[in-house]
KEMIDREN-974682 format. One line per field, with one value per residue (C-alpha): residue number from 1; x, y, z. Coordinates in Angstrom, 2 decimals, always signed. Layout:
num	[NUM,...]
px	[X,...]
py	[Y,...]
pz	[Z,...]
# end
This chain:
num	[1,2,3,4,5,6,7,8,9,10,11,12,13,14,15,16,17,18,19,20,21,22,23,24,25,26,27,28,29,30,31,32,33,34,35,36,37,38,39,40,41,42,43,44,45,46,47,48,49,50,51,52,53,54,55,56,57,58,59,60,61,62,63,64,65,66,67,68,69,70,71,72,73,74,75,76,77,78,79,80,81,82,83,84,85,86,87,88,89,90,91,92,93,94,95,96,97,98,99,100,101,102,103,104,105,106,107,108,109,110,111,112,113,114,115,116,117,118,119,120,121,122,123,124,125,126,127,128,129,130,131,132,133,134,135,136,137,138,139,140,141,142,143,144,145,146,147,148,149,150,151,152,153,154,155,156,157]
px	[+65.16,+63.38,+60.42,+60.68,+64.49,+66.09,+67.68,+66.89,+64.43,+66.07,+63.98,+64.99,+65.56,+62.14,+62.28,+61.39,+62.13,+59.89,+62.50,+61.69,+59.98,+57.83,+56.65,+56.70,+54.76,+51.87,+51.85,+51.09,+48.11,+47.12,+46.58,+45.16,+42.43,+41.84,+41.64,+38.88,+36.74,+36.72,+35.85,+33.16,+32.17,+32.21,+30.00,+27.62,+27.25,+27.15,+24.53,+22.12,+22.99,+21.43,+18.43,+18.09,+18.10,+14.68,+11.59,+12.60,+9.02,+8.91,+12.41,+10.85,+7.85,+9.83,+11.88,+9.02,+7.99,+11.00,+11.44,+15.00,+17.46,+16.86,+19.47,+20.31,+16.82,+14.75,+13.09,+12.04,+11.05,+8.28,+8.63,+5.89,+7.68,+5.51,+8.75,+10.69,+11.35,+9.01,+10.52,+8.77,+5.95,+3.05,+2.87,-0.71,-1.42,-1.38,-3.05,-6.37,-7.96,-5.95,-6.66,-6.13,-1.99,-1.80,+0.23,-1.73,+0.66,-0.01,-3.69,-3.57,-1.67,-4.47,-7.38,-5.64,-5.28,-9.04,-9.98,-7.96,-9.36,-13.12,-12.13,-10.92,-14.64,-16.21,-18.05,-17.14,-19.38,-17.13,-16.04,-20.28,-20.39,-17.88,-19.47,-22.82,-20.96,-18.95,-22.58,-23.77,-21.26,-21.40,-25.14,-24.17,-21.67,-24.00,-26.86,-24.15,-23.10,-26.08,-27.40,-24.19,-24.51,-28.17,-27.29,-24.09,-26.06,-27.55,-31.68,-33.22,-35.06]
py	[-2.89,-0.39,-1.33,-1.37,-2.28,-5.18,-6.23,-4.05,-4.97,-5.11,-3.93,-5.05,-8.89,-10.22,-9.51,-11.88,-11.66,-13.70,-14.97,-14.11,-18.22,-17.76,-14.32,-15.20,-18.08,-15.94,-13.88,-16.55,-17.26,-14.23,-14.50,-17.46,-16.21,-13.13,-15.00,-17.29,-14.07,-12.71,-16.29,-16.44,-12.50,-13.08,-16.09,-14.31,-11.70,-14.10,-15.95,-12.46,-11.46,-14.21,-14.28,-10.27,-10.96,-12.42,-10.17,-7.15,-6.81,-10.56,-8.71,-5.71,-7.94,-10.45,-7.64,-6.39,-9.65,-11.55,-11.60,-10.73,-13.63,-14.39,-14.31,-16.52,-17.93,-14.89,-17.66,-20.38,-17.96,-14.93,-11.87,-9.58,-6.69,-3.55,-1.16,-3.67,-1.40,-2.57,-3.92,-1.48,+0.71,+1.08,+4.56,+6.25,+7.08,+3.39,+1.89,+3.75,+0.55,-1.23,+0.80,-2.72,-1.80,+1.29,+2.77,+5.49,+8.47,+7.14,+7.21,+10.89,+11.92,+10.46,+11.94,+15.25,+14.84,+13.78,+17.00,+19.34,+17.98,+18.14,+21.76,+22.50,+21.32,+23.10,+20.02,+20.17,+22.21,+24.94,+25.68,+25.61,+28.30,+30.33,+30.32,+31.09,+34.42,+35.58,+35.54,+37.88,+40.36,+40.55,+41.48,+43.73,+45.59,+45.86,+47.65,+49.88,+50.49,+51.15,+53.42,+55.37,+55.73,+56.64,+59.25,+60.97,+61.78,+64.75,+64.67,+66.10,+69.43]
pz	[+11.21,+9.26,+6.99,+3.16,+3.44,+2.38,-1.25,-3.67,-6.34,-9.89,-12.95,-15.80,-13.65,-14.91,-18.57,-21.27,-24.79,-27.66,-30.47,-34.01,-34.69,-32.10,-33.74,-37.41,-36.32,-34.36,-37.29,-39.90,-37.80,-37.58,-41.38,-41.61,-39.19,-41.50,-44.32,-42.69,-41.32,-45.19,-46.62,-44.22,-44.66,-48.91,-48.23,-46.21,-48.77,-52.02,-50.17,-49.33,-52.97,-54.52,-52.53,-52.65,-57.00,-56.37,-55.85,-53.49,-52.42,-51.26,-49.12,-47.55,-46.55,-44.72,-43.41,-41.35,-40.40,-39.80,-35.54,-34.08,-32.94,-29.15,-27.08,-24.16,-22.17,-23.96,-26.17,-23.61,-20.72,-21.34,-19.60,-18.78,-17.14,-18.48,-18.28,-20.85,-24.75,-27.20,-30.31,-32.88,-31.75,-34.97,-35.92,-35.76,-39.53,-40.09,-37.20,-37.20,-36.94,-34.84,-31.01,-29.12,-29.85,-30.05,-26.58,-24.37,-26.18,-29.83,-28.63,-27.90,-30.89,-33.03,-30.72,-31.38,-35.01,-35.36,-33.26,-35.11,-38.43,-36.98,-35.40,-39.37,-40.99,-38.31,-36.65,-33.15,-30.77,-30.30,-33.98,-34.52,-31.70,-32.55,-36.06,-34.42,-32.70,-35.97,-37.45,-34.65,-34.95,-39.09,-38.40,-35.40,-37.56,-40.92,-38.91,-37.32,-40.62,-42.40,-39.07,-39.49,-43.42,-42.85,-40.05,-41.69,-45.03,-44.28,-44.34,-47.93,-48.09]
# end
């Protein structure tokens, strides 16, 4: 005998068909769920409301240092895996005084800005030099000048 032959397989055999109780009843509870969710969402939100009506800079204060939620084992095991994200990384223009957190690339940025704001005043040794050489050249150019103004007037008689 052949493979794959035998009694044919029927399609529409296996079909099952829900009767309208059995849907009007998953629907109602399907609303009743929704209903719960907004309840609980409209709490939520009455809640932050009222606190939010206090002082908003009380807010934005505990907003910076409230810590996330931990999830799973986070809170009872500590990691120290150097590749792991950062939660917030402090930006240079306020941590000036802070170099202990600073990361190696914040470091640099604020190295860089220092320079370029030394280079600006002139205090670094190169700006002084390059100072000292403009100098040279302004004198260099005024003899010229005045050897050429002498030379082209013509000698008097």
């Amino acid at each position: 005998m052949a493979r794959g032959r035998g009694k044919p397989k029927f399609k529409g055999h296996s079909r099952n068909f829900t009767n309208a109780d059995e849907l009007e009843a998953e629907r109602i509870k399907d609303e009743e769920r929704q209903r719960r969710r907004e309840q609980r969402r409209n709490d939520g939100k009455s809640d932050e409301e009222s606190e939010s009506s206090g002082d908003s800079e009380e807010d934005s204060s505990d907003d910076e240092t409230k810590e996330r939620k931990a999830k799973g084992v986070e809170n009872l095991i500590e990691i120290s895996n150097p590749n792991r994200n950062r939660r917030s990384q402090v930006k240079t223009e306020k941590a000036e005084g802070n170099r202990a957190q600073l990361t190696r690339r914040q470091r640099e940025e604020l190295a860089r800005q220092n320079h370029q704001k030394a280079q600006m005043e002139c205090r670094t040794e190169q700006a002084q030099a390059d100072l000292a050489r403009l100098a040279i050249i302004r004198k260099q150019r005024e003899e010229a000048a005045a050897k050429a103004a002498t030379s082209s007037a013509p000698p008097k008689k």
